[in-house]
RODO-2510 file (C-alpha; in nm, 4 decimals, decimal comma):
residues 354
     n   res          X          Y          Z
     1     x     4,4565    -1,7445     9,0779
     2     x     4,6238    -1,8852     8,7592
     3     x     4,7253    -1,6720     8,4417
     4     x     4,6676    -1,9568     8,2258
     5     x     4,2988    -1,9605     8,3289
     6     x     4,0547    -1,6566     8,3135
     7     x     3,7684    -1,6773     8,4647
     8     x     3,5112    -1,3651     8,4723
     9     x     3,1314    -1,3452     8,4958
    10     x     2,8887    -1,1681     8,2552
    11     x     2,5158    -1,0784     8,2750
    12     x     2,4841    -1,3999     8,4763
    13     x     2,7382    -1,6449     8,2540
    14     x     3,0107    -1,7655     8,4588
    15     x     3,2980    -1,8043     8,1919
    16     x     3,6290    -2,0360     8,2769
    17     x     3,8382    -1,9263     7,9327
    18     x     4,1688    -2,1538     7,9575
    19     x     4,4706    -1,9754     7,8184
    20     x     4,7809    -2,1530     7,7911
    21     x     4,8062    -2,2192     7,4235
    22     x     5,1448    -2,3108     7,4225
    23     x     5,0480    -2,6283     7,5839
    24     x     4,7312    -2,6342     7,3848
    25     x     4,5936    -2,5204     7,7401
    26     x     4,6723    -2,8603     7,9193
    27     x     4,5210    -2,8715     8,2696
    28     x     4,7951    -2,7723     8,5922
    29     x     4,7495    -2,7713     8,9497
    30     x     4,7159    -2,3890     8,9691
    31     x     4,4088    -2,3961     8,6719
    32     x     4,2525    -2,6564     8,8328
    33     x     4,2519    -2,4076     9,1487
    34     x     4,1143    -2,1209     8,9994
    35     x     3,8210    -2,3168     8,8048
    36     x     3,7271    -2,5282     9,1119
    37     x     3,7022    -2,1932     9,3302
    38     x     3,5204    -2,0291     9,0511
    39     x     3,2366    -2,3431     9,0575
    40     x     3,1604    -2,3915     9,4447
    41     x     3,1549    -1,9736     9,4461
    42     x     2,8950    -1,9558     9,1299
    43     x     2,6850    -2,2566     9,2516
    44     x     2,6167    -2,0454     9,5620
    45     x     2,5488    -1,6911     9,3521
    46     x     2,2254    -1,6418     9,2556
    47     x     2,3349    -1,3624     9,0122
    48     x     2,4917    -1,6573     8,7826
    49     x     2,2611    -1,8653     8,6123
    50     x     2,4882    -2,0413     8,3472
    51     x     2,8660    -2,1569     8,2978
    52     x     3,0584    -2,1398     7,9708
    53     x     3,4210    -2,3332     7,9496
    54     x     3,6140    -2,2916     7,6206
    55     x     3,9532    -2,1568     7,5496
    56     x     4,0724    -1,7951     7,3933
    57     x     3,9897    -1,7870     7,0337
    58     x     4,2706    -1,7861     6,7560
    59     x     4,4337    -2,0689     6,9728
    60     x     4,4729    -2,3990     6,9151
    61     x     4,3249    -2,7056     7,0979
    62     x     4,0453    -2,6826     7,3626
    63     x     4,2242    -2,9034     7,6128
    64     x     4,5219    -3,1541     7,5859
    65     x     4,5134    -3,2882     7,8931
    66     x     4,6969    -3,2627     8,1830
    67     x     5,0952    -3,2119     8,2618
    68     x     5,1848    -3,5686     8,2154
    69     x     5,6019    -3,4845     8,2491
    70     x     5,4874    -3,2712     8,6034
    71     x     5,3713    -3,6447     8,6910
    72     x     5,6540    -3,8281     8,5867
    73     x     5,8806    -3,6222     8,7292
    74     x     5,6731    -3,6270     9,0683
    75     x     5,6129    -4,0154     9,0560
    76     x     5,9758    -4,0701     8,9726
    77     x     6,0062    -3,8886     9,3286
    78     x     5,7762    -3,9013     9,6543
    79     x     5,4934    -3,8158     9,4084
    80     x     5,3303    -3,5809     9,6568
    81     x     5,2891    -3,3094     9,3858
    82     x     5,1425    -3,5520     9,1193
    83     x     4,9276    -3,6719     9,3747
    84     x     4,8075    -3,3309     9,4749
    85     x     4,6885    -3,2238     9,1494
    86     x     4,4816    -3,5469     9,1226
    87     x     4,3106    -3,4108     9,4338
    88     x     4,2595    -3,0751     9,3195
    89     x     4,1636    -3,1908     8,9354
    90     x     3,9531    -3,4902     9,0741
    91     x     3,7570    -3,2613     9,2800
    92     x     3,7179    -2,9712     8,9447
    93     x     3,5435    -3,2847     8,7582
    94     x     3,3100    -3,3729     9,0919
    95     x     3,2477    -2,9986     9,1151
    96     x     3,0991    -3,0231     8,7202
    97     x     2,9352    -3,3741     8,7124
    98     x     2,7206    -3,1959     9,0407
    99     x     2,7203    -2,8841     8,9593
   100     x     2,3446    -2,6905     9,0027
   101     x     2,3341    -2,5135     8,6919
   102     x     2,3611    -2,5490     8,3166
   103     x     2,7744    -2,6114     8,2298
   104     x     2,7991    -2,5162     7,8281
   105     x     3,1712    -2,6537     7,7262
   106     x     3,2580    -2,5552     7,3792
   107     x     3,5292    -2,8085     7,2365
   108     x     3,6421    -2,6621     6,9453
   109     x     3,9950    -2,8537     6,9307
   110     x     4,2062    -3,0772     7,0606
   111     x     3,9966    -3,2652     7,4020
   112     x     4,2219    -3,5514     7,5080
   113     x     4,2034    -3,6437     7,8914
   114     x     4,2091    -3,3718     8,1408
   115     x     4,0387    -3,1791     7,8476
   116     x     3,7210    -3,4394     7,8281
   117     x     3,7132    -3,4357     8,2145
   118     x     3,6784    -3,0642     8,1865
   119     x     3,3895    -3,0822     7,9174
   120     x     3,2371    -3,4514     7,9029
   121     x     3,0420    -3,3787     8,2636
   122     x     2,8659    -3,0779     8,1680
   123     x     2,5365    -3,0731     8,0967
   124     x     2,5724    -2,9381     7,7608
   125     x     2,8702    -3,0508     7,5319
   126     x     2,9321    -2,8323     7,1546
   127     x     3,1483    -3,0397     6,9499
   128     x     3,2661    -2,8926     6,6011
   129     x     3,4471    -3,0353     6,2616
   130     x     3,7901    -2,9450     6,4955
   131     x     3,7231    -3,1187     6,7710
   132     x     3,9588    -3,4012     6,7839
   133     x     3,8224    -3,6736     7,1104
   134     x     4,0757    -3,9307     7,2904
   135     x     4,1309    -4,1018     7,6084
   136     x     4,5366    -4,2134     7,5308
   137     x     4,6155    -4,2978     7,8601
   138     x     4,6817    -4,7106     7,8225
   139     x     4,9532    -4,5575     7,5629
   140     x     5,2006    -4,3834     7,8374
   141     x     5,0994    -4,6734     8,1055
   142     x     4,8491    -4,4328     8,2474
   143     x     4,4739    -4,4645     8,3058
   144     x     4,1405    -4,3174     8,1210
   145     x     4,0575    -4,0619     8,4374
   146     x     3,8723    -3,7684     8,5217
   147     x     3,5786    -3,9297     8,5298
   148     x     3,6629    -4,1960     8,2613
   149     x     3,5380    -4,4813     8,4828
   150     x     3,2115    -4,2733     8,5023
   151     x     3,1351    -4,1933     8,1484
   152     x     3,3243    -4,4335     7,9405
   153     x     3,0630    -4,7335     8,0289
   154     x     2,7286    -4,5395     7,9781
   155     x     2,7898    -4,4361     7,6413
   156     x     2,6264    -4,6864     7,3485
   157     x     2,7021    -5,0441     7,4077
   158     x     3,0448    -5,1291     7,4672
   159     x     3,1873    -4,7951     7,2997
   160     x     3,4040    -4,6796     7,5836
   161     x     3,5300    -4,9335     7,6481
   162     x     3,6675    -4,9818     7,3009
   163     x     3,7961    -4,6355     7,3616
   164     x     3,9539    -4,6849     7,7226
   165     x     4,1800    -4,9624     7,5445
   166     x     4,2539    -4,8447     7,2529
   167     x     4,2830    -4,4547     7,2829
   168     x     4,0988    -4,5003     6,9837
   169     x     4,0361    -4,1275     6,8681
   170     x     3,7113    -3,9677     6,7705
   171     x     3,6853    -3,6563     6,5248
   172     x     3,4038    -3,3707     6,4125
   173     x     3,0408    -3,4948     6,4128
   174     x     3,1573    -3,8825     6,5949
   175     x     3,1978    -3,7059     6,9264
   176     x     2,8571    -3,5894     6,8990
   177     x     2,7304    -3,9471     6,7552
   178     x     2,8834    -4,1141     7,0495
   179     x     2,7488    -3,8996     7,2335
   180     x     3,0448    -3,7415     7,4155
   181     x     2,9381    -3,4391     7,2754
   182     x     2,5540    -3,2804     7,3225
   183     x     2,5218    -3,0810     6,9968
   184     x     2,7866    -3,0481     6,7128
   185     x     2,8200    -2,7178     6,5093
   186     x     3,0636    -2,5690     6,2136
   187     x     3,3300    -2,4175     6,4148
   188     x     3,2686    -2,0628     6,2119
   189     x     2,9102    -2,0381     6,4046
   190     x     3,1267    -2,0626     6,7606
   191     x     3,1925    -1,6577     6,8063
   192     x     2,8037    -1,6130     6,7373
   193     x     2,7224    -1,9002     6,9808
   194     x     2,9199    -1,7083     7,2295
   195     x     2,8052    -1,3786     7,1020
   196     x     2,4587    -1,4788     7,1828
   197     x     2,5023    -1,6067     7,4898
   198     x     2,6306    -1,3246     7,5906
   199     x     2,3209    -1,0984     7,4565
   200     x     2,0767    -1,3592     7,6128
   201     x     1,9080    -1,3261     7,9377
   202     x     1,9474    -1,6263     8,1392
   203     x     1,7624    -1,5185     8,5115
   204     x     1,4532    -1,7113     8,4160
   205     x     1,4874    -2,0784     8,2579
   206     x     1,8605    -2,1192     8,1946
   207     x     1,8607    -2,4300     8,0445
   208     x     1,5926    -2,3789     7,8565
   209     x     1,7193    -2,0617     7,6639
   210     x     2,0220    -2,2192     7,5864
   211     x     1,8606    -2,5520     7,4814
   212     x     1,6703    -2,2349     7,2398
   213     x     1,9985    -2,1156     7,0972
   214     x     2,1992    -2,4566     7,0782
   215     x     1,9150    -2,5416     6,8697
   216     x     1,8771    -2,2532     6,6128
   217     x     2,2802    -2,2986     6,5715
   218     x     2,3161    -2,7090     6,5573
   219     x     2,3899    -2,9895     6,3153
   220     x     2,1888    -3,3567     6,2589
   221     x     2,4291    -3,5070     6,3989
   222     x     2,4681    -3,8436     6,1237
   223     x     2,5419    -4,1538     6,2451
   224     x     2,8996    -4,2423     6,3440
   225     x     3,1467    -4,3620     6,1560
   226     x     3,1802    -4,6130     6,3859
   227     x     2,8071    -4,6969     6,4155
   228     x     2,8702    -4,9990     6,0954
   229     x     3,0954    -5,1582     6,4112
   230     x     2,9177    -5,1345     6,6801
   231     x     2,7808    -5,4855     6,6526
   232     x     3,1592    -5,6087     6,6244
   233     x     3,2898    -5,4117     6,9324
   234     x     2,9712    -5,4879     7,1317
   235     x     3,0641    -5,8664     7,1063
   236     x     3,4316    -5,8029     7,1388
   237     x     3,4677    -5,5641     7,3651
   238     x     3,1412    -5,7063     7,6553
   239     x     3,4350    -6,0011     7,7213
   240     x     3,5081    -6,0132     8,0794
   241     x     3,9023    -6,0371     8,0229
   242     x     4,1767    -5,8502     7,8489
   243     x     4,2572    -6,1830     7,6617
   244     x     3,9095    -6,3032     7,5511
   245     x     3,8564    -5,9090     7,4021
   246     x     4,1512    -5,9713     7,2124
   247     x     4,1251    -6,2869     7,1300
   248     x     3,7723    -6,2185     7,0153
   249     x     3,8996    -5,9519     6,7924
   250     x     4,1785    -6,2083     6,6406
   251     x     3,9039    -6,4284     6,5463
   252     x     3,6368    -6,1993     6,4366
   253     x     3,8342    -6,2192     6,0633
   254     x     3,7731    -5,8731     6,0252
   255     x     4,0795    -5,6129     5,9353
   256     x     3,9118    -5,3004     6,1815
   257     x     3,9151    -5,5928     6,4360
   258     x     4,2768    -5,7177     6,3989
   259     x     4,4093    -5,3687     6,3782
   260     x     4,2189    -5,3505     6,7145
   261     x     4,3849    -5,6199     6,8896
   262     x     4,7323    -5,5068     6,7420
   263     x     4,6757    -5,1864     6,8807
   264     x     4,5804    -5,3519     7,2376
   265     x     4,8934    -5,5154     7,2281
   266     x     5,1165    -5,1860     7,1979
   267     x     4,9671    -5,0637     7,5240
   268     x     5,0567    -5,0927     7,8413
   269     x     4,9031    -5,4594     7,9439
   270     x     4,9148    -5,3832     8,3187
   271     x     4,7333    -5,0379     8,2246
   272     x     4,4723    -5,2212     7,9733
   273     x     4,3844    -5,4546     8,2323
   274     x     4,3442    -5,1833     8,5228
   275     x     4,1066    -4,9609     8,2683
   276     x     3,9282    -5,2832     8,1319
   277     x     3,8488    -5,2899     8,5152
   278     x     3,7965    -4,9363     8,6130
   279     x     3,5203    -4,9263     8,3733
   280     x     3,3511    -5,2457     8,4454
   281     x     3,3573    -5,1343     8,8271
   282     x     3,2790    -4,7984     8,7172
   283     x     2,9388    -4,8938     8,5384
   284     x     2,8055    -5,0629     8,8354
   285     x     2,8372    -4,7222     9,0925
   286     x     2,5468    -4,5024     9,1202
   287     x     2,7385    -4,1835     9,2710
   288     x     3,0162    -3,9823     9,1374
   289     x     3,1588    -3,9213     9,3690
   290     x     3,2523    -4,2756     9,5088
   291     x     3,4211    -4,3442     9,1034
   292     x     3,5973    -4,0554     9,1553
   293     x     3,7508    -4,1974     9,4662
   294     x     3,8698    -4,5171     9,3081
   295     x     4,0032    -4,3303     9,0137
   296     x     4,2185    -4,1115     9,2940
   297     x     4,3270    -4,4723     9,4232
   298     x     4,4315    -4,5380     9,0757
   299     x     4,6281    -4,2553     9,0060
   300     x     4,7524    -4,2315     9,3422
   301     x     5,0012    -4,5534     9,2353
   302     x     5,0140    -4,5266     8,8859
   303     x     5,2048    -4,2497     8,8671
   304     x     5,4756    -4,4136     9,0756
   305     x     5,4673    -4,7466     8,8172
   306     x     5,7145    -4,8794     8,6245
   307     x     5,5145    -4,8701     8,3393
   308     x     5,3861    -4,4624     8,3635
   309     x     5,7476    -4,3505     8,4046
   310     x     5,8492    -4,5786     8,1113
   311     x     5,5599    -4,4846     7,8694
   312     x     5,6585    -4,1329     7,9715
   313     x     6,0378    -4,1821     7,8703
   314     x     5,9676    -4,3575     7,5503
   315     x     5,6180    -4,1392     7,4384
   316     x     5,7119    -3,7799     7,5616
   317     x     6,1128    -3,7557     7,6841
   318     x     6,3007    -4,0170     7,4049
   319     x     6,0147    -4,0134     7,1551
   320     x     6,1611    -4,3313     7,0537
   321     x     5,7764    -4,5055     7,0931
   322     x     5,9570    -4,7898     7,2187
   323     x     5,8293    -4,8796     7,5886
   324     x     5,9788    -5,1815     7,7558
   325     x     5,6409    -5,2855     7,9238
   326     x     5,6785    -5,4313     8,2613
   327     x     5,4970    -5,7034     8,2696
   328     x     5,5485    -5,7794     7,8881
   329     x     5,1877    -5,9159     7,7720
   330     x     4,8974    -5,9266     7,9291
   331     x     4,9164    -6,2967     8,0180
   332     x     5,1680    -6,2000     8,2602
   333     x     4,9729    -5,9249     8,4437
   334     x     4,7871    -6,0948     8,7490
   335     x     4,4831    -6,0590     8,9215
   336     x     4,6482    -5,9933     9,2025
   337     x     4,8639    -5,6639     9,0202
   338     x     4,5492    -5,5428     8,9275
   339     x     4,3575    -5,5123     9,2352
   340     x     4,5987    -5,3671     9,4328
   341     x     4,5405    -5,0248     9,2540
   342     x     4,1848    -5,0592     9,3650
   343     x     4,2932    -5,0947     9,7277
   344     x     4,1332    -4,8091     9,9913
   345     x     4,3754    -4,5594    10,1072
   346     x     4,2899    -4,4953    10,4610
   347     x     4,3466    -4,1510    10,5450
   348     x     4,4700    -4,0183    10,1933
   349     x     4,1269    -4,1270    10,0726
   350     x     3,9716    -3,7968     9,8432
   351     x     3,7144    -3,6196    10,0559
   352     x     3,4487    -3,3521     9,8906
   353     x     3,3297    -3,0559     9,9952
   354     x     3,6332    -2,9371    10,2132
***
């Protein structure tokens, strides 16, 4: 069990409360434990009829992710411990995405990359005007995971993938918009959400009674701010290569667009290329499972790259924001340096279900 995670049950809710706010409750091996655990014991209890993730009130942040200097510091090494809390965190998000019952994830706050893995697969998403949404990865030479590959191509169009390259961020009401987000709410109505949920008998029609509360409580959800775009990145971002999206945004003589492409270009061009793929392959599974194997093939390398331990140095241990990308552009990065973090890993392939 972790003391940075509670997790309790409650007249049939089974509540994961994260509480590490120092960290602004980013994901570690140990949580990931504890919630995992917690999911394969309530889908087998028929006593719990609903799940509810958020994070102790009067804190900051929902999630933040995941401890990106643990990796480092593992990758810089043998990285067997960076590699075992992929397994362990990998499995959490399978253990959601399947999971028999209604999953309610309130994300009031901060939800940046272990954070949306922890929320985006449940069946029922409350975003509020907090709620600040990113995938950052192609920023420290990392890679949009948890589930990225999965959900990032089956929202609207070409929108994740916009947001896989970029780390383009997404605030309030636009999570829900997108689509990331199920229902969007003021975050002063969040203690009677869960103050009701509580009260509420969920042994007969689960989903159903909260799809009755969420609805008394919720927003119209406008459209996004980014829905006067979404013709522009549909045509920029459906390109099949790194270059032509980029190139595409150059020409599209548009300032959103070239601030776009300039943005591309500060990334990681080895990591751009490898997400521009993950989601591309990632839209074209049918089981969850099998994208959360290639993402564990993913991560399995990248945390030994040059470029993860060098966005790592310059984002999170200099702060000088200055990474010395290896290869420079994306020109440089091959076909070839792609696919090899695609490769199968034999043995160390993730299993389910263990």
């Amino acid at each position: 069990m972790s003391n940075d995670v509670s997790v309790e049950t409650h007249r049939g809710v089974g509540r994961v409360t994260l509480t590490r706010p120092k960290a602004l409750h980013a994901l570690n091996a140990p949580m990931c434990d504890t919630i995992l655990a917690a999911l394969e014991r309530w889908a087998a209890d028929p006593t719990v009829h609903l799940v509810m993730i958020d994070h102790e009130e009067e804190t900051r942040g929902f999630c933040a992710g995941g401890d990106i200097r643990m990796l480092a510091d593992s990758g810089a090494g043998d990285a067997s411990e960076a590699r075992a809390f992929f397994n362990v965190e990998y499995r959490m998000n399978a253990a959601l995405k399947t999971f028999p019952k209604p999953v309610l994830a309130i994300m009031d706050g901060v939800t940046m990359g272990g954070g949306v893995g922890l929320s985006v697969h449940g069946s029922h998403r409350v975003a509020t005007e907090r709620t600040l949404f990113a995938m950052p990865e192609t920023g420290i030479g990392l890679f949009p995971d948890v589930g990225g590959g999965w959900f990032l191509p089956r929202l609207s169009g070409y929108l994740g993938t916009w947001l896989a390259l970029t780390g383009a961020r997404l605030k309030g009401a636009d999570v829900a918009a997108a689509r990331v987000a199920t229902h969007f709410l003021p975050s002063e109505l969040v203690p009677n959400l869960k103050k009701q949920i509580e009260g509420a008998d969920f042994s007969v029609g689960a989903a159903e009674m909260l799809n009755e509360i969420l609805r008394g409580m919720t927003h119209p959800v406008p459209a996004g701010s980014f829905a006067a775009r979404s013709d522009l990145i549909d045509d920029c971002f459906a390109k099949d290569t790194a270059e032509e999206i980029v190139a595409a945004l150059d020409a599209a003589d548009n300032e959103w667009a070239s601030e776009q492409a300039a943005t591309i270009r500060t990334k990681s061009p080895e990591t751009v290329k490898v997400a521009l793929r993950q989601v591309r392959d990632g839209a074209k599974l049918d089981n969850f499972e099998e994208n959360m194997r290639m993402e564990y093939r993913i991560g399995w390398r990248k945390v030994q790259s040059h470029d993860f331990l060098e966005g790592v140095r310059a984002v999170i241990i200099d702060k000088d924001n200055a990474p010395k990308w290896k290869p420079a552009t994306l020109e440089e990065v091959s076909d070839a340096d792609v696919a090899r973090y695609f490769e199968p890993l034999g043995d160390d392939e993730l299993t389910f279900g263990d």
